[in-house]
C-alpha positions in Angstrom: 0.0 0.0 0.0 1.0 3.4 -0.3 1.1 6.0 2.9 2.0 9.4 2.3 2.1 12.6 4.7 2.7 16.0 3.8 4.8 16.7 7.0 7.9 15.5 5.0 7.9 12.9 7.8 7.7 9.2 7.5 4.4 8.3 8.7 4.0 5.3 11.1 0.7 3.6 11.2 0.9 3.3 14.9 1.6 7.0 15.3 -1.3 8.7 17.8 -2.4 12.3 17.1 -2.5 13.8 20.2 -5.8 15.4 20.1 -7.8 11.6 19.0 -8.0 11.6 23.1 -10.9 14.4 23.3 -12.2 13.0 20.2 -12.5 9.5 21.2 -15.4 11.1 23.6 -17.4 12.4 21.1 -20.3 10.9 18.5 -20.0 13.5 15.0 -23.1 14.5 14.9 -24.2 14.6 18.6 -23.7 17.2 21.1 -20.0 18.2 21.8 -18.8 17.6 18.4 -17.5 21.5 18.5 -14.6 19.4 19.5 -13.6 17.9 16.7 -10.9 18.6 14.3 -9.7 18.1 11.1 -6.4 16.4 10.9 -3.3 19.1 10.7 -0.8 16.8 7.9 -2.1 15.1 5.0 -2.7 11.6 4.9 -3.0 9.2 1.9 -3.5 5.4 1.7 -4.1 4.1 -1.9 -4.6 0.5 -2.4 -2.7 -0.1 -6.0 -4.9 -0.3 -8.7 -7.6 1.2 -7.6 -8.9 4.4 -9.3 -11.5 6.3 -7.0 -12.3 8.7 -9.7 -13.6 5.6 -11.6 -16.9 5.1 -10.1 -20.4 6.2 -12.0 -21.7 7.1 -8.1 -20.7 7.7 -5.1 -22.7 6.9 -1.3 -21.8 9.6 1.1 -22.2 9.3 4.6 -23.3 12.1 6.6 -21.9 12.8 10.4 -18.5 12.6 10.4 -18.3 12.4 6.5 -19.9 15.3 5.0 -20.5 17.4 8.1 -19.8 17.6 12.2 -22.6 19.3 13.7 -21.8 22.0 16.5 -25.2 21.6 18.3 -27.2 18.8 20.4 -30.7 18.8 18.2 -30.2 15.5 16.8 -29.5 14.1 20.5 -32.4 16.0 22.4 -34.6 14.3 19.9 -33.6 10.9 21.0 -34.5 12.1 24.3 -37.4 13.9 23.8 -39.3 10.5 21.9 -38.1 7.9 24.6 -39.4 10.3 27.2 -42.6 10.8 25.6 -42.7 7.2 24.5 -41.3 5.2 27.2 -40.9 7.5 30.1 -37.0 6.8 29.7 -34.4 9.1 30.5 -32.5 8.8 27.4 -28.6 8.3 28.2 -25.3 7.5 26.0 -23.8 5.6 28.3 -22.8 1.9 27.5 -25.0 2.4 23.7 -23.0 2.1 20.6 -23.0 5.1 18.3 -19.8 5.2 16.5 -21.0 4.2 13.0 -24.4 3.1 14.0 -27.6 4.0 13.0 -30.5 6.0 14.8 -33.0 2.3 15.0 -30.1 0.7 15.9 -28.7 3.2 19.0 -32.6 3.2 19.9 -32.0 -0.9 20.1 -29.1 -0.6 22.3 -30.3 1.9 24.8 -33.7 -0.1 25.3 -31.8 -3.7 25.7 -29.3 -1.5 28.4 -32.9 -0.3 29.7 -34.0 -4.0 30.1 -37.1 -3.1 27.4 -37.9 -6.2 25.6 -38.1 -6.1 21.7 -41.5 -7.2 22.4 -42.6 -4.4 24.1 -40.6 -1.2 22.0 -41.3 -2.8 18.6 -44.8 -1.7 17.9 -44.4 1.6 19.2 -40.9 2.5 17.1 -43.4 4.2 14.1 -44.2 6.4 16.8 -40.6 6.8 18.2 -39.4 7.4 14.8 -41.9 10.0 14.0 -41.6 12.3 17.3 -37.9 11.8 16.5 -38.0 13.0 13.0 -40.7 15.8 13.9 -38.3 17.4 17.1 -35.6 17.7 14.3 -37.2 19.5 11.6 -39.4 21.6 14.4 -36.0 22.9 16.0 -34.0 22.7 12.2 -33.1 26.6 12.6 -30.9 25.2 15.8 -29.3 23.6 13.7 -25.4 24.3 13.2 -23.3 21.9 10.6 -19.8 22.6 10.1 -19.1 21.3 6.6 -15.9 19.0 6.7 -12.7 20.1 5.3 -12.8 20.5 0.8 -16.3 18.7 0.8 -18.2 21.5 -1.1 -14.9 21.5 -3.5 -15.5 17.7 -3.5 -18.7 17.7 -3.9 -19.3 20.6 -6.8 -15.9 18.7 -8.6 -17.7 15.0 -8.6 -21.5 17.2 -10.0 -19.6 19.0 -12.7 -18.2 15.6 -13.6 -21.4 14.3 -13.7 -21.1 11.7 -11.3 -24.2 10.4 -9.5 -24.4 11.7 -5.8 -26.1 10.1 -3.0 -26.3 9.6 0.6 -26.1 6.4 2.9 -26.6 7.5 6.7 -27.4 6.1 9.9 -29.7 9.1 10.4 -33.6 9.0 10.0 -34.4 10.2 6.6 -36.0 13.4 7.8 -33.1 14.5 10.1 -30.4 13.8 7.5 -32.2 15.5 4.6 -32.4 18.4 7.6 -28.8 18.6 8.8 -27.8 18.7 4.6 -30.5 21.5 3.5 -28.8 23.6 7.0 -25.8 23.6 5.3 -26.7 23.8 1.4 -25.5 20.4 0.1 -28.8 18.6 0.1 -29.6 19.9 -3.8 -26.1 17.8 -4.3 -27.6 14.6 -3.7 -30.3 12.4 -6.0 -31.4 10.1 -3.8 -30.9 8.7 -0.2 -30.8 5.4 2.1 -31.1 6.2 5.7 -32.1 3.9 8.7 -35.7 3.8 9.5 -37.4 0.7 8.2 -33.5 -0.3 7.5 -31.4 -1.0 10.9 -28.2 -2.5 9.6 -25.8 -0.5 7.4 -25.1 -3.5 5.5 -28.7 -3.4 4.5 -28.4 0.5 4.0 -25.5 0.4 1.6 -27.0 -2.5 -0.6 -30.4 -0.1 -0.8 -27.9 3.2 -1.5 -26.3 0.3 -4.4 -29.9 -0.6 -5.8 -31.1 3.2 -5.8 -28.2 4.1 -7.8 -28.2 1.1 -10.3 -31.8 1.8 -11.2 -30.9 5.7 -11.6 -27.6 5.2 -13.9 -27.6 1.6 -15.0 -27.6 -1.8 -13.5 -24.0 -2.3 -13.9 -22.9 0.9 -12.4 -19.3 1.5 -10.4 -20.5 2.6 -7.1 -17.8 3.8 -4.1 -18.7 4.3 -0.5 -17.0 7.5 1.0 -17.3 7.5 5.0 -16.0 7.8 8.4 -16.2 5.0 10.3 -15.1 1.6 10.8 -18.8 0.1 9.9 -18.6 2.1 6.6 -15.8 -0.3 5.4 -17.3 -3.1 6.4 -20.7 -2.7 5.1 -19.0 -1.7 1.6 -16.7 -4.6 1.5 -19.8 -6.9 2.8 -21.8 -5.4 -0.8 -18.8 -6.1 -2.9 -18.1 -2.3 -3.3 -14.5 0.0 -2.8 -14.8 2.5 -0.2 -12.7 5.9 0.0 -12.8 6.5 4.6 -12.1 9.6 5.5 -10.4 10.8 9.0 -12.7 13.8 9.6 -14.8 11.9 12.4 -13.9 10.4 15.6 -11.2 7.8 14.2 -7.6 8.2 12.9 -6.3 7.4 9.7 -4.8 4.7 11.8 -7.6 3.1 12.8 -9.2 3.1 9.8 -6.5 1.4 7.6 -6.8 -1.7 10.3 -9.9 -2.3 8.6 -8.6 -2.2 4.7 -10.2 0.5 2.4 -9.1 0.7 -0.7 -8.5 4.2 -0.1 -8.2 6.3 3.1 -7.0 10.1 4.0 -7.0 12.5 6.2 -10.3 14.2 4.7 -11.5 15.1 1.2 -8.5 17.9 0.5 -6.1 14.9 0.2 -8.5 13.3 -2.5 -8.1 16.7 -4.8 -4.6 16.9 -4.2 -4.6 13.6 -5.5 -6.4 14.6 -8.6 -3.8 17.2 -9.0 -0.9 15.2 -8.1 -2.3 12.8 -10.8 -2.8 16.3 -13.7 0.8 17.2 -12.9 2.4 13.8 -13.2 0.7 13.0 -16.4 2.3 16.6 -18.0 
């Protein structure tokens, strides 16, 4: 593989970044992500052979990928519906949420609550919906921080004419929400979020299917995310994946888990375009 850092310093896969400590702490996406950071050197991993520019469409993740929000809406919403709901005190404590998805952080909390399936299963519809409704009613808190070069990313892969969607953990309504508050959600043509879908396996294969009946059944398709579970659920579909170090885990982390391609965030992919332009002069 190739690893390169734009330090001028040999980069050791095992090297820690001092700040991955407070970030460790924090969900992208939930409240106290105003502590995240983008990584200060440039990181790039490149499996050989593999061409990212190649793909007909690309499935974007949101939290951590696209955007960090700076606010707690999405979090008070959990809250707010298992209060309602339940008559729960929602906490984070001991639930996965790194790379999970809003059903399936709603599954952990109510097995660490001792709730059988039996007894929150019918009433997720409504859970869902009081969910979906707190985020849009309290979208103007709101605050995204668009990740480093995405918008430059993003307009690059449209003028090329590359199919854009989005593949999140989020409920469909709060993710089409936290895009529109920062002006990418025109970007993207179609979206597979959690909901009726728990797994992301299950949500990258419906991102797959979206985009094969919208370009053509044979279509290239590339996941581009922030987590460990984006890898896997890409390499489960049979698909390349491009992670990106702009959530809570490291470049280091996320090579353990073999993307084909993996940098520091979505500046290091256009350098690499224009690394490629200038080589090829």
């Amino acid at each position: 593989m190739t690893l390169r850092s734009t330090g001028g310093t040999e980069v050791n896969q095992q090297t820690s970044n001092p700040d991955r400590k407070s970030l460790r702490e924090l969900k992208s996406g939930w409240v106290g992500a105003e502590n995240a950071s983008a990584p200060s050197r440039r990181f790039v991993h490149l499996r050989p052979g593999f061409d990212w520019t190649a793909a007909d469409a690309y499935l974007f993740d949101i939290d951590g990928t696209l955007l960090n929000s700076r606010d707690a809406v999405h979090y008070h919403a959990f809250h707010r519906a298992i209060a309602q709901v339940f008559g729960l005190d929602f906490q984070v404590n001991g639930v996965p949420v790194h790379g999970n998805t809003d059903v399936g952080i709603l599954r952990a909390y109510l097995e660490v609550a001792k709730l059988p399936e039996s007894q929150w299963r019918p009433r997720l519809p409504e859970v869902l919906e009081i969910m979906s409704s707190e985020v849009e009613r309290n979208a103007a808190d709101l605050r995204p921080e668009v990740c480093p070069a995405v918008m430059d990313l993003i307009e690059l892969l449209t003028r090329q004419e590359k199919l854009l969607g989005i593949a999140s953990g989020n409920l469909e309504r709060v993710g089409w929400a936290k895009l529109r508050a920062c002006g990418l959600r025109d970007y993207f043509s179609f979206g597979s979020f959690s909901g009726e879908l728990e797994k992301r396996d299950d949500l990258i294969a419906h991102g797959i299917g979206q985009a094969r009946h919208i370009r053509a059944k044979d279509a290239a398709v590339c996941v581009v995310g922030d987590t460990p579970a984006d890898i896997r659920s890409a390499h489960v579909n049979g698909i390349p994946v491009v992670a990106v170090a702009t959530g809570i885990y490291s470049v280091e982390e996320l090579l353990t888990f073999q993307p084909e391609m993996c940098v520091g965030c979505c500046a290091d992919l256009l350098s690499e375009i224009s690394e490629v332009k200038e080589h090829r002069r």
